[in-house]
ROVEXBA-422047 format. One record per atom (N, C-alpha, C, O): x, y, z. Coordinates in pm, whole numbers, plus 32768, in hexadecimal, padded with zeros to 4 digits. Layout:
XYZ;...
This chain:
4927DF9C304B;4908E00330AB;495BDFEC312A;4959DF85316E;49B6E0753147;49DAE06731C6;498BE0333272;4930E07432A5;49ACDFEF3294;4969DFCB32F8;497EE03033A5;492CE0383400;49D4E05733A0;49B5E0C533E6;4982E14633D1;4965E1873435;4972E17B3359;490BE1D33300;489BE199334F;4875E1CF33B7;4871E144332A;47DBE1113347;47BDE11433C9;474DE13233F3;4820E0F53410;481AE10A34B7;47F5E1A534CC;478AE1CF34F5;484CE1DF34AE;4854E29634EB;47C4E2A834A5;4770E2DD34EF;47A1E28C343B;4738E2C833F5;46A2E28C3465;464DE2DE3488;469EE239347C;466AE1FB34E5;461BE22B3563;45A7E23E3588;46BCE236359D;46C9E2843602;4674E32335FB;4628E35E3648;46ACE33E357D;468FE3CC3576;45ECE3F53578;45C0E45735B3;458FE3873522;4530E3903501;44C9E3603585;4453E3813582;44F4E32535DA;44B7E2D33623;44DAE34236CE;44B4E3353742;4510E37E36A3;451EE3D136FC;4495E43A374D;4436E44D3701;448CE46537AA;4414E4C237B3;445BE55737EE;44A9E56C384B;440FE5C1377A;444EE64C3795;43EBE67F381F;4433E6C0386A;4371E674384C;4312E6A038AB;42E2E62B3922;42C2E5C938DF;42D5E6143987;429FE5C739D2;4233E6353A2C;423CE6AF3A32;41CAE5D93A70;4151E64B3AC2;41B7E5F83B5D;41FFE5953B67;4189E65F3BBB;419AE67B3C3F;413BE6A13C78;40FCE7033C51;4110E6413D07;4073E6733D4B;40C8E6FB3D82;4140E6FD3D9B;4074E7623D8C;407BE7AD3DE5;3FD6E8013E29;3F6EE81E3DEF;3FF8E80F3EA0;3F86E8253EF8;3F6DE8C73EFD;3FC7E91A3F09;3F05E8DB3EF3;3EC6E96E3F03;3E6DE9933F5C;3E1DE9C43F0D;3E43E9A03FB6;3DDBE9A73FFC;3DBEE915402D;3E06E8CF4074;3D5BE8FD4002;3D2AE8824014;3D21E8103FD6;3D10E79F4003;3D2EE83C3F55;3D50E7C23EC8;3DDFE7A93EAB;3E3EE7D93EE8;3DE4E7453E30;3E82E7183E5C;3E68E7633D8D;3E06E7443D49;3EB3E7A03D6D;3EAFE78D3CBC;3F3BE7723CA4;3F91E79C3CF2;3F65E7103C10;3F95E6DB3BA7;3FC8E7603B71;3F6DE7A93B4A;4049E7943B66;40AFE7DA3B91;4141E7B43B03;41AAE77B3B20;4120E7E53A78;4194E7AA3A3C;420FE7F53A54;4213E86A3A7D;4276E7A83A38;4305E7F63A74;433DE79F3A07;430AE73A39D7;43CEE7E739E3;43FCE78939BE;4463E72939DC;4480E7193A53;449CE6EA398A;44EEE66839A0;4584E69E398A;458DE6DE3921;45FEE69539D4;465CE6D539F2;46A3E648396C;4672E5E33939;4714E6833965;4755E61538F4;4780E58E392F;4773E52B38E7;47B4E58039B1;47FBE52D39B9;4773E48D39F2;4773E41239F3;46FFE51D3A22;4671E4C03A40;4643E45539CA;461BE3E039CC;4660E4CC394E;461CE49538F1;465AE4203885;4625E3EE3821;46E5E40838C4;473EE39F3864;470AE31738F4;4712E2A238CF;46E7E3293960;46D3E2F139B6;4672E29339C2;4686E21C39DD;45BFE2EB39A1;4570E2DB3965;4543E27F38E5;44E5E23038DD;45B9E2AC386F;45B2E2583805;45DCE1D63823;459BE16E3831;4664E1F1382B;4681E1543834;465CE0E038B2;4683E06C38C1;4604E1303900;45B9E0A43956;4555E08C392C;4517E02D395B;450CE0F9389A;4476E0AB38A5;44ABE04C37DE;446DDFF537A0;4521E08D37BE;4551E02E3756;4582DF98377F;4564DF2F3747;45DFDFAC37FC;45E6DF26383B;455ADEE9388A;4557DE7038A3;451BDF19389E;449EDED038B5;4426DEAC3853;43CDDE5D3876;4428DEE737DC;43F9DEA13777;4450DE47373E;4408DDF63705;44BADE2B3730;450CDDB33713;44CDDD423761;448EDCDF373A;4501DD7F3816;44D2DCEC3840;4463DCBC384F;4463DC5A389A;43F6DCDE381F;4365DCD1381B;4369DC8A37A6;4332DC1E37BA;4384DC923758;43A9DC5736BC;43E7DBCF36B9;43C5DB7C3664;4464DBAD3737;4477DB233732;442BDADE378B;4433DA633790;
């Protein structure tokens, strides 16, 4: 198995298409999904892939 296959595939999967955003209305604050722009979401992946690595050693 290619080993950068496994990377992109990774990446790809570990990625998030939606994140929530507070936003305020009146007087309450509500949880607000939007989504995740591309370059957020390669951003996203690979710090919480590099941070399950280093949790791991």
């Amino acid at each position: 198995m290619n080993p950068q296959i496994v990377v992109e595939t990774a990446i790809e999967n570990a990625s998030p298409l939606m994140m929530v955003k507070s936003k305020r209305l009146g007087g309450s604050v509500y949880q607000v999904p939007v989504e995740v722009k591309q370059n957020k979401r390669l951003f996203y992946a690979m710090r919480w892939i590099l941070d399950a690595v280093r949790s791991k050693s």
